[in-house]
C-alpha positions in Angstrom: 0.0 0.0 0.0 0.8 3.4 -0.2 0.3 6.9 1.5 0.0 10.1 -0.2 0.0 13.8 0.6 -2.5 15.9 -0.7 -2.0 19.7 -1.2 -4.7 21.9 -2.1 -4.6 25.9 -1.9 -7.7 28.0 -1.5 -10.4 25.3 -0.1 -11.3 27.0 2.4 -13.0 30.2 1.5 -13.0 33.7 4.2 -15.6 33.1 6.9 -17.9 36.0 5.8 -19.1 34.4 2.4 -17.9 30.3 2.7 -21.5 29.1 3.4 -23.3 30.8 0.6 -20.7 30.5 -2.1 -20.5 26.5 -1.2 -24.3 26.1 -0.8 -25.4 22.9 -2.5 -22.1 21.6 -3.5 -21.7 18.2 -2.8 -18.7 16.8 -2.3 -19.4 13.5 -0.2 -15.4 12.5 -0.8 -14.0 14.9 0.4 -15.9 15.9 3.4 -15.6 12.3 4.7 -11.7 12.6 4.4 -11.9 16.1 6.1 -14.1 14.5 8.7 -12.6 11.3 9.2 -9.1 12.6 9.7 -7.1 14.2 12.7 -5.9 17.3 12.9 -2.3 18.4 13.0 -1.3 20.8 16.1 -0.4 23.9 15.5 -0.4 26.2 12.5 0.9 24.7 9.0 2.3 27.4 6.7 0.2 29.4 4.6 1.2 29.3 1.2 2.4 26.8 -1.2 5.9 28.5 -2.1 6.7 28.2 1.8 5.4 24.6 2.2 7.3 23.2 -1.1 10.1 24.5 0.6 9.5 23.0 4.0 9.3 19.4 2.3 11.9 19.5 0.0 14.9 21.8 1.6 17.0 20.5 4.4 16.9 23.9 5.8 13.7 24.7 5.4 10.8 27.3 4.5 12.2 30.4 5.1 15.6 29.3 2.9 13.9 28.0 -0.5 16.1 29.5 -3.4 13.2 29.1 -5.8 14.9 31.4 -8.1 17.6 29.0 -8.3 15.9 25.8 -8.5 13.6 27.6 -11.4 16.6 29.0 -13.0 18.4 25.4 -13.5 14.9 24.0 -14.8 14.7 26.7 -17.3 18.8 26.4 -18.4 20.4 28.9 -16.9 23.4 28.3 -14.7 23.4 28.0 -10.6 24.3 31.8 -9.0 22.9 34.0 -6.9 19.5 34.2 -8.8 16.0 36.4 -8.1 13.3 35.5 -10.0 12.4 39.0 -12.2 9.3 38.2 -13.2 7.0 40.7 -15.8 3.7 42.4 -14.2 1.7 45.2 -14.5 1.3 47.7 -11.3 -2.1 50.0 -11.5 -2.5 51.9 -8.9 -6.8 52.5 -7.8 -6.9 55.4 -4.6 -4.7 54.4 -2.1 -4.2 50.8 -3.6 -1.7 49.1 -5.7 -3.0 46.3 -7.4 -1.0 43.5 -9.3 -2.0 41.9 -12.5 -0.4 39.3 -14.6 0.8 39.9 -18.0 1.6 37.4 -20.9 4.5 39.2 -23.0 6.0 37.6 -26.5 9.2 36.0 -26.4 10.1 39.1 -28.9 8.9 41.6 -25.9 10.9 39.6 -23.2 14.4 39.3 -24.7 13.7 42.9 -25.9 12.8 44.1 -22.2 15.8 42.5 -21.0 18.1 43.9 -23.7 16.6 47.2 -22.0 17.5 46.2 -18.7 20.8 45.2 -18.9 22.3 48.3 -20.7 20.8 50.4 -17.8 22.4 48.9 -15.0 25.4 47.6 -17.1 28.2 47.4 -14.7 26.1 47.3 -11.4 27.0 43.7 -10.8 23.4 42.5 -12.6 22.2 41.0 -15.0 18.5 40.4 -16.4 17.8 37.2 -18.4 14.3 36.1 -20.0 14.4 32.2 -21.2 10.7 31.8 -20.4 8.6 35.0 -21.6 7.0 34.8 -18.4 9.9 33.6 -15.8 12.8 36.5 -15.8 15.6 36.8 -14.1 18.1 38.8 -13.1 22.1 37.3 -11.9 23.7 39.5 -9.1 27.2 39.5 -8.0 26.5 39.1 -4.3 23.5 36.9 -2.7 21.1 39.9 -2.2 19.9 40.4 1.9 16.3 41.1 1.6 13.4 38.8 1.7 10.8 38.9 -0.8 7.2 37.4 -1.1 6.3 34.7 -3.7 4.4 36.2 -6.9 1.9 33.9 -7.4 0.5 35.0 -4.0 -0.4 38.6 -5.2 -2.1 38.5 -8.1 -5.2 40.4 -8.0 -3.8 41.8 -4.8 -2.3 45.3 -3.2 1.1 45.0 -2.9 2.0 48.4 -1.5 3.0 46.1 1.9 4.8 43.5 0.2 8.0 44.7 -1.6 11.3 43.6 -0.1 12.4 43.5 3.4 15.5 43.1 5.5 18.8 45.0 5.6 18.8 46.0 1.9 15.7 46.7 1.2 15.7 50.0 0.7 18.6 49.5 -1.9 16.4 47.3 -4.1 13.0 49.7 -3.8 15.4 52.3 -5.3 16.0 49.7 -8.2 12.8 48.9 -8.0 11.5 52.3 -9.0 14.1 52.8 -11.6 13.2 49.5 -13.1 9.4 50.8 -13.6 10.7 54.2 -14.7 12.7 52.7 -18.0 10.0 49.4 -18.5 7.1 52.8 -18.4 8.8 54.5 -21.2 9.1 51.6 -23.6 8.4 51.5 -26.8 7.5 48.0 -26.4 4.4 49.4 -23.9 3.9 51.9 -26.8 2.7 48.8 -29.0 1.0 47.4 -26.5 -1.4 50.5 -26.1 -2.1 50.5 -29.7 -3.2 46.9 -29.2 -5.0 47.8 -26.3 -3.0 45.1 -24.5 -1.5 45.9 -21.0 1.8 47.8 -20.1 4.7 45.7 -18.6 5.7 48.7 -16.3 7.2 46.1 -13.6 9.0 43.2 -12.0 8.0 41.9 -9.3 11.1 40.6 -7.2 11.0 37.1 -5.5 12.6 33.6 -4.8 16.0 34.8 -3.1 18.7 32.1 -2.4 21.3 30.3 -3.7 21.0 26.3 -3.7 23.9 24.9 -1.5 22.6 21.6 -0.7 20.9 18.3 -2.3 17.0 18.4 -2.1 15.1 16.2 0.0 13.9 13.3 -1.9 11.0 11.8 0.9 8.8 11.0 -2.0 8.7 8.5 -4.6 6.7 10.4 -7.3 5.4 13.8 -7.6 1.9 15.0 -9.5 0.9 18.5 -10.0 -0.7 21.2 -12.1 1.8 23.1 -10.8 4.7 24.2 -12.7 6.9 25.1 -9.5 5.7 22.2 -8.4 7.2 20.5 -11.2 10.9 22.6 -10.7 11.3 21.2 -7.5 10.5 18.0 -8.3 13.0 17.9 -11.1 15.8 19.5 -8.8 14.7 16.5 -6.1 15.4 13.9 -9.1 11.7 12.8 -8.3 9.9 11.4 -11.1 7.0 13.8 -11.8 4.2 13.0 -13.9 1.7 15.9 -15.4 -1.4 16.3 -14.1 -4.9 14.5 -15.8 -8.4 14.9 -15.5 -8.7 11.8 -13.1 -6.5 10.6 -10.5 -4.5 6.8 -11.5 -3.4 4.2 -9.2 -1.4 2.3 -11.7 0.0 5.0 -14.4 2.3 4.7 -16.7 6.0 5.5 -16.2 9.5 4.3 -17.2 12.0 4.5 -14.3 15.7 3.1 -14.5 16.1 -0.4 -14.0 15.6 -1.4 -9.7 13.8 2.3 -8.9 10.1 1.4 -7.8 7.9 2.2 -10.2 5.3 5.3 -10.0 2.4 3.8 -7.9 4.5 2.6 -4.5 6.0 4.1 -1.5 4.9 7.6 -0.6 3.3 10.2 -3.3 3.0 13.8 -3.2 -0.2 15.5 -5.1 -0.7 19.4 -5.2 -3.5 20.3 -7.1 -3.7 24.6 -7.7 -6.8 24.6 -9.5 -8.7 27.0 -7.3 -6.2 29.7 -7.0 -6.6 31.6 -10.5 -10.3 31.5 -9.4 -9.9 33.3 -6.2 -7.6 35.6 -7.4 -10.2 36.9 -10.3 -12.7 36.9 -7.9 -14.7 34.0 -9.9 -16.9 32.1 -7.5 -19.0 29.8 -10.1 -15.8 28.8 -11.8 -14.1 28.2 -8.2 -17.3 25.7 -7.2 -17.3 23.9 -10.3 -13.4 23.4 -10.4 -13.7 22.1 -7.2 -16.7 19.5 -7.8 -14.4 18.5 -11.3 -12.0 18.0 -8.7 -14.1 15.6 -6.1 -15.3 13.7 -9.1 -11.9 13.2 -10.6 -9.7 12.6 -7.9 -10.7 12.6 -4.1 -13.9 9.7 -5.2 -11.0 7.7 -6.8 -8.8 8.1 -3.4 -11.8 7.6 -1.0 -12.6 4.6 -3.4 -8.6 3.5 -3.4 -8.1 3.9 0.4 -11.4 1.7 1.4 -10.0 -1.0 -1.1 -6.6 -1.3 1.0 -4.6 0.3 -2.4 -3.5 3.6 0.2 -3.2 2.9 3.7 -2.9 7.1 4.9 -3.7 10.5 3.0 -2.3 13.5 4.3 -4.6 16.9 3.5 -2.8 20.3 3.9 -5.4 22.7 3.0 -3.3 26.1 2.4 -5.6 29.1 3.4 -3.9 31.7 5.1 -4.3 31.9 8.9 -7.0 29.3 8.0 -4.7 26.6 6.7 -4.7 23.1 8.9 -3.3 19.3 7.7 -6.0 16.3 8.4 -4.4 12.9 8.6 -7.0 10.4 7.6 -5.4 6.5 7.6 -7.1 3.6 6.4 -8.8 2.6 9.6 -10.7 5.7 10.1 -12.2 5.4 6.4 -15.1 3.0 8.7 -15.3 5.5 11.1 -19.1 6.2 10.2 -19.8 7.6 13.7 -17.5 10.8 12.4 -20.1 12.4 10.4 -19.6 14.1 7.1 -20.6 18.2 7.9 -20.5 21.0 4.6 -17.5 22.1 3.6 -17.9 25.8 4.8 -18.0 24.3 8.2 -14.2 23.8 8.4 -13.5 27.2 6.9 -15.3 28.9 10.1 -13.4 27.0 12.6 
């Protein structure tokens, strides 16, 4: 048998609107599993970026170098890497909000170009070999702390730009960074299109990779892409996520190496962030019953048949966000009734 851990982001919805937005959703899966298992002590941290690194780093959360570990995945060489990644900044009253952009490859390598003539001879360098993932290389391991990007989307930011002992070096870059991407002609283009400006980076993933990654699971599944960047840094085998959830998949592993289906397996399923973040309540309900029908029927189903003998739920919500241990025993636990999902999000 095997055990898995489950990771899903954004489940559990803010107090004020969880039980109308989840009225009438059923999900008889995974409320058993939420209701069957125990709970973990103590707080479990809050955001995916944070957790990944708490399972795979031997040093732990607060030192993932995810700049580095997504710099290697995407070709570039190990250094002292932050992630550089293209946004757009709008500021609305007293709020600045952060949006996503989806620049050409043209746009990116011409952006960088930009970039690196500026602060040629500043001990940086910007590089772009995903039009979305950018980068910039610095001399010295940078001493600020940053927050992960795909937290803020849809978000103000005014309270999360850098921290620490050189912080206020790298707002001054900051704002000269927005200054030159503001008054390029590529943004001049994409007005005429009626596309948005890239008038930003948004600065994240500080740390320099000094040690072998964890490897405490036999296989890996996500939708996620960082998911997938850790993974391959681990020297996990990682296969992309499907519609429906597979006890016996398909995989070639070296000769000896279990295959994908034994020992322990780590799922993370993201499909409810983009949903939150846009503010889309419909599509987040019927993501989520996709997901019930597709994957956690299939492990309810698997763990009663003895295939999984313990799933491990860490439900990432903020100052909301718990773990539920359910093992195989407690699936015939029918005295620990099944209660609506926005009943654990008001705990």
């Amino acid at each position: 048998m095997k055990s898995l851990r489950l990771i899903i982001p954004d489940l559990f919805l803010p107090k004020d609107f969880a039980a109308e937005v989840s009225v009438d959703l059923r999900l008889p899966a995974l409320t058993k599993l939420l209701a069957r298992g125990s709970t973990t002590p103590g707080k479990i941290l809050g955001n995916l970026e944070n957790l990944l690194g708490e399972l795979f780093c031997q040093s732990g959360a607060n030192d993932a170098p995810i700049a580095a570990i997504s710099a290697v995945y995407d070709g570039l060489p190990q250094g002292n890497w932050l992630r550089a990644d293209p946004v757009n900044l709008r500021l609305q009253r007293d709020q600045l909000l952060l949006s996503s952009v989806l620049p050409s490859v043209d746009e990116a390598q011409q952006f960088c170009s930009s970039l690196n003539e500026y602060f040629a001879g500043q001990g940086m360098a910007f590089f772009a070999p995903h039009p979305q993932r950018w980068y910039v290389r610095l001399d010295e391991p940078p001493n600020i702390r940053t927050t992960p990007l795909p937290e803020l989307f849809g978000c103000n930011v005014r309270r999360d730009l850098p921290t620490g002992e050189d912080a206020a070096h790298w707002h001054k870059l900051f704002n000269e960074i927005q200054m030159l991407l503001y008054a390029h002609s590529v943004n001049d283009a994409r007005e005429v299109r009626g596309e948005p400006t890239i008038n930003s980076v948004w600065l994240w993933g500080e740390g320099k990779m000094e040690e072998p990654l964890r490897k405490d699971y036999q296989s890996v599944s996500s939708d996620d892409e960082l998911v997938k960047m850790f993974s391959s840094a681990a020297d996990i085998p990682f296969l992309a996520w499907d519609k429906q959830w597979n006890d016996s998949p398909t995989l070639t592993l070296p000769q000896g190496e279990r295959g994908y289906f034994e020992g322990n397996q780590l799922l993370v399923w993201t499909g409810l962030r983009a949903a939150i973040q846009q503010g889309d309540l419909a599509a987040w309900r019927d993501a989520l019953q996709a997901f019930e029908i597709g994957y956690v029927q299939p492990l309810w189903q698997a763990m009663q048949s003895g295939k999984i003998s313990q799933i491990k739920i860490d439900v990432l919500a903020g100052d909301n966000s718990r773990s539920f241990n359910v093992m195989r025993s407690a699936a015939w636990n029918v005295w620990r009734r099944s209660k609506p999902l926005a009943q654990f999000s008001l705990v």
